[in-house]
C-alpha positions in Angstrom: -6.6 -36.5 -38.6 -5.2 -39.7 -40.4 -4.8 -39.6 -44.6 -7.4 -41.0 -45.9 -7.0 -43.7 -48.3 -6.3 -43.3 -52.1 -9.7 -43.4 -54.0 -12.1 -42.3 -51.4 -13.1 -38.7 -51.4 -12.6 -36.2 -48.9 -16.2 -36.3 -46.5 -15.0 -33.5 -44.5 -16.6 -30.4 -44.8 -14.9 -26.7 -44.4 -17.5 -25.3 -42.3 -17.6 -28.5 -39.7 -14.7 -29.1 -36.8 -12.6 -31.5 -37.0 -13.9 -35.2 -35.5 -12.2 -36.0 -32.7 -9.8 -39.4 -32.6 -11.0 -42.5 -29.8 -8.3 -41.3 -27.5 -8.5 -37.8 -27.3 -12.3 -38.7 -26.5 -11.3 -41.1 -24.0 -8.9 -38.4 -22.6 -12.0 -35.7 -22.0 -14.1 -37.8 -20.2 -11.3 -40.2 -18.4 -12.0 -38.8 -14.4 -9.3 -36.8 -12.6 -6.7 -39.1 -11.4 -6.8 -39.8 -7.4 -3.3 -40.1 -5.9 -3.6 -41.9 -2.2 -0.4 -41.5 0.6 1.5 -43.6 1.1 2.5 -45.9 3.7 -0.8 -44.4 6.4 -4.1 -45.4 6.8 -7.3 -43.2 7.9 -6.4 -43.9 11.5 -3.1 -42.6 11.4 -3.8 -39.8 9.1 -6.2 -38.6 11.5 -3.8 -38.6 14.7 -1.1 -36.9 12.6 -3.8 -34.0 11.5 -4.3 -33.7 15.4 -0.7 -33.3 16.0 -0.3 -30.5 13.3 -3.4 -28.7 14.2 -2.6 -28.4 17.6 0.7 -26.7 16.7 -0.3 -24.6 14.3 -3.0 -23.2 16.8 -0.7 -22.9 19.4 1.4 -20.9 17.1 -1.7 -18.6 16.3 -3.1 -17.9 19.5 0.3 -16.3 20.4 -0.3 -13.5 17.9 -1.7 -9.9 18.4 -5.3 -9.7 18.3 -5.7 -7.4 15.4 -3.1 -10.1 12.9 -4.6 -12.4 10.6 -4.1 -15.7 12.9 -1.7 -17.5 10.7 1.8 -18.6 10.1 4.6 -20.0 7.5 4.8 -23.3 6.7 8.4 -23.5 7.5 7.4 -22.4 11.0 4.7 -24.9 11.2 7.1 -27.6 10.6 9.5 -26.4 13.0 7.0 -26.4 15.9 5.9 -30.1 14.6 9.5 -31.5 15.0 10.3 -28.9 18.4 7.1 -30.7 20.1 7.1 -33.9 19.4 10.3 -34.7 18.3 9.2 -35.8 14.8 10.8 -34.2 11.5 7.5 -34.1 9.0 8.4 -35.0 5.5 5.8 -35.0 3.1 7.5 -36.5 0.1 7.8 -39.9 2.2 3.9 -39.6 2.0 3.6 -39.1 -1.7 3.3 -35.4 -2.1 5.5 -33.0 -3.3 5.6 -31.0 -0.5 4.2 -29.7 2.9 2.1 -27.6 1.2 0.5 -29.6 -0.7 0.0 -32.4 1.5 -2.2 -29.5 3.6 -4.2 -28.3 0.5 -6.2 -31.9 0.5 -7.8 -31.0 3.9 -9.4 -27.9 3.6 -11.9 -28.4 6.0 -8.7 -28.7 8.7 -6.3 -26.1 6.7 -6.5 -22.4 5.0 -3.4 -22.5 3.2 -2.5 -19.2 1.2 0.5 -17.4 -0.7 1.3 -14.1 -0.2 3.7 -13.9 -3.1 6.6 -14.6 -0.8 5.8 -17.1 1.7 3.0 -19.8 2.1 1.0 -19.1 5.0 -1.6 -21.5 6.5 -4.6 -20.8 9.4 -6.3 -23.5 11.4 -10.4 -24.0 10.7 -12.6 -23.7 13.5 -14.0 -26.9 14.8 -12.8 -29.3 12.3 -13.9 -32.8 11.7 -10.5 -34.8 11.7 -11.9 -38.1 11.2 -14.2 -36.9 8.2 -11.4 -35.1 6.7 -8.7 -37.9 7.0 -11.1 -40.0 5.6 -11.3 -37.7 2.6 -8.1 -36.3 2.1 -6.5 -40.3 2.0 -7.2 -39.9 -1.6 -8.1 -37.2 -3.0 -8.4 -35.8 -6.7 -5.1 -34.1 -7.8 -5.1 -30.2 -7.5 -3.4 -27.8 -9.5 0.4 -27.2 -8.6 1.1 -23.7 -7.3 -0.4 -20.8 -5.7 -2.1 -17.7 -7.5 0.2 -14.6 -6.3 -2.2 -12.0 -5.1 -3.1 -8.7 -6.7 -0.8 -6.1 -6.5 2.2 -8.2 -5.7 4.6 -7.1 -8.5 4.1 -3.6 -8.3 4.8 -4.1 -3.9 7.7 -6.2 -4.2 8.7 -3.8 -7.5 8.9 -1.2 -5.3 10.9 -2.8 -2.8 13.5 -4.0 -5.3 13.5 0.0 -6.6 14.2 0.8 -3.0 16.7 -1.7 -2.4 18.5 -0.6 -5.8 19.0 3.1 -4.7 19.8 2.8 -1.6 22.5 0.3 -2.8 23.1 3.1 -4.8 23.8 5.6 -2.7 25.7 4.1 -0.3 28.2 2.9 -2.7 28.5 7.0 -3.9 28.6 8.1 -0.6 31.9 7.5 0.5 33.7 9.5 -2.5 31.9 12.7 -1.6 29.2 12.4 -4.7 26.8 15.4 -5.2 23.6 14.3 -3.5 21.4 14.4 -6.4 23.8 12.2 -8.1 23.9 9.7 -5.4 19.8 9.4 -5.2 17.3 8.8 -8.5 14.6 10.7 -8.8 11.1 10.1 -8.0 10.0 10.2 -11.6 12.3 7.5 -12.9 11.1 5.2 -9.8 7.3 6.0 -11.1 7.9 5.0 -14.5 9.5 2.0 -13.6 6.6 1.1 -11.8 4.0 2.1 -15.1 5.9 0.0 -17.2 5.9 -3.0 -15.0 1.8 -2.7 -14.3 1.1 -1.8 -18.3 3.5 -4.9 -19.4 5.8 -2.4 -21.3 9.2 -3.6 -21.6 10.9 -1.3 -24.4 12.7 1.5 -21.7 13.5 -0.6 -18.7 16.9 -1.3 -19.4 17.4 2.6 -19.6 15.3 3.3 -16.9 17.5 0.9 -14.8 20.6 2.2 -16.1 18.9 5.4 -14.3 18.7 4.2 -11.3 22.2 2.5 -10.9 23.6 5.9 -12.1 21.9 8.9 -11.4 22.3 12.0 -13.3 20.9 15.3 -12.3 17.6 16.6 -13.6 17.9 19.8 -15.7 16.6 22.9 -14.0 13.0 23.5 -15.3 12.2 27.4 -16.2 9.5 28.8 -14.3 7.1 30.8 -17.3 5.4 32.5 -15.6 8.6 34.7 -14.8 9.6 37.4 -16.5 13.2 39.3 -16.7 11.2 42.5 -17.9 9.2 43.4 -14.5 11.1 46.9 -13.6 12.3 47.1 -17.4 15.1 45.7 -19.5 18.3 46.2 -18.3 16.8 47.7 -14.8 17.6 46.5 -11.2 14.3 46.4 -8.7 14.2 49.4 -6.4 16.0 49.5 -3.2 14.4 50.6 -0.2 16.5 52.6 1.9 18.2 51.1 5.5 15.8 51.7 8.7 16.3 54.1 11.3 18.8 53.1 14.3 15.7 54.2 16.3 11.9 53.0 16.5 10.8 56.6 16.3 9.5 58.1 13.4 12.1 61.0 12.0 11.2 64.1 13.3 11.4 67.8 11.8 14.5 69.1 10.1 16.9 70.6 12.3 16.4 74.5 12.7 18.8 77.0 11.2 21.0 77.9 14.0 24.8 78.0 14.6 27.7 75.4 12.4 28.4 72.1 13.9 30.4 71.8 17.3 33.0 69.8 17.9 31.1 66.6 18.7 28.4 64.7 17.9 25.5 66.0 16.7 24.4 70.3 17.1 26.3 71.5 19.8 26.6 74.6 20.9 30.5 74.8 20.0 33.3 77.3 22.4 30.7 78.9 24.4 27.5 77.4 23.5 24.8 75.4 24.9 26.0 71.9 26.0 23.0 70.1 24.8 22.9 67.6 22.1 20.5 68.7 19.5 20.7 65.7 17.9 19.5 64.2 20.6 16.5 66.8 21.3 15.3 65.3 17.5 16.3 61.7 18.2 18.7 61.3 16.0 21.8 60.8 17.8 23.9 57.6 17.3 26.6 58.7 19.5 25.0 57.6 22.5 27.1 57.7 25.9 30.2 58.6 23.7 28.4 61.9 22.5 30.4 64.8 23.9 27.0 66.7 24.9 24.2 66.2 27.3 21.4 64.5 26.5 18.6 66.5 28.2 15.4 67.7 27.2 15.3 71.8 26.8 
């Protein structure tokens, strides 16, 4: 607000806003300025919306069924100069770009960002004479496309991945521990938090994490205990099975000493069965020096 003069007093109150100057009121109701092409009129325009619709639909209806039926810009423009042999520049018409010379005919063009491409669909039945007529000047629209939600933490995640993998195969070749060639999962997940909460303060460490992995400290189990059989004692050992699938049999019966073989023999003179073997207990098997029959 300009001074006011010496002498007169001060007829703005504290309580009321400010009264706005001739040109800032001239500047909230002045109407949204229309830019027109250049250099066409609404018969051309209309024959060169044909030409781009018909290749971006031709483009489309080659997708799979289940796709969104759409395509890149870039693409678009390819298939424009492949067909009919004419390079499309839309600064020569007065816009800044393809884009945004198809964003003044929506009822011919969807056009979209998915955060990393601009993709555009064709309408269904559109009126090409109603829309050139429109779209020769239009209101100017905001510049830029709205990325969609969830597009930083997708393409955060692909830059994580990219990072490690980087990572690793740079480690790989001088025979690294692998849990020093690969972050953990944690430190990826964190990342992540930060950058859909806005917090800033521990990237640089968590990145520093990623580029060098260190590995994680062994957590204790509590619920373990060193005193289950007793301080200082070793669990019980179980003693070795049996060379055999039977269960032991009786004790041998008092009889003569040993022979000179395997098992109870019956020695100079005695019985040449095994009596190891009568009780299943013989390991000598066809070495044993007596014969293994039942009495």
């Amino acid at each position: 607000m300009p001074m006011m003069p010496p002498g007169m007093p001060d007829m703005h109150h504290p309580g009321m806003p400010m009264p706005m100057m001739p040109e800032e009121a001239n500047a909230a109701h002045r109407p949204s300025k229309r830019r027109r092409l250049k250099g066409l009129d609404a018969n051309s325009l209309e024959k060169l919306l044909r030409g781009l619709y018909q290749c971006l639909r031709r483009l489309v209806d080659g997708l799979p069924e289940k796709g969104p039926k759409e395509a890149p810009v870039e693409v678009l423009e390819e298939e424009l100069e492949k067909f009919w042999r004419l390079r499309f520049d839309a600064r020569a018409l007065g816009e800044s770009g393809t884009p945004a010379f198809l964003r003044r005919f929506p009822g011919v063009f969807n056009v979209r960002s998915n955060g990393l491409a601009v993709l555009v669909s064709p309408k269904e039945d559109p009126n090409f004479d109603e829309a050139a007529a429109q779209g020769l000047e239009k209101t100017a629209e905001g510049k830029g496309f709205k990325a969609p939600e969830g597009f930083a933490n997708g393409l955060g995640e692909q830059v994580i991945a990219a990072i490690v993998n980087l990572t690793a195969e740079e480690k790989k070749p001088g025979s690294v521990p692998l849990n020093c060639q690969y972050a953990s999962f944690e430190v990826a997940m964190e990342l992540l938090g930060n950058l859909k909460e806005g917090h800033r303060e521990e990237d640089d460490e968590l990145m520093a994490s990623l580029r060098d992995p260190k590995p994680q400290p062994v957590k204790e189990d509590p619920t373990q205990r060193d005193d289950v059989y007793g301080a200082g004692h070793l669990p019980p050992l179980h003693p070795p099975p049996s060379f055999n699938h039977r269960p032991p049999g009786p004790p041998p019966p008092s009889g003569p000493p040993f022979g000179k073989g395997g098992g109870y023999g019956g020695g100079k003179g005695g019985s040449r069965l095994c009596r190891q073997f009568q009780y299943g207990r013989c390991t000598w098997g066809e070495n044993c020096r007596f014969v293994h029959e039942r009495e």
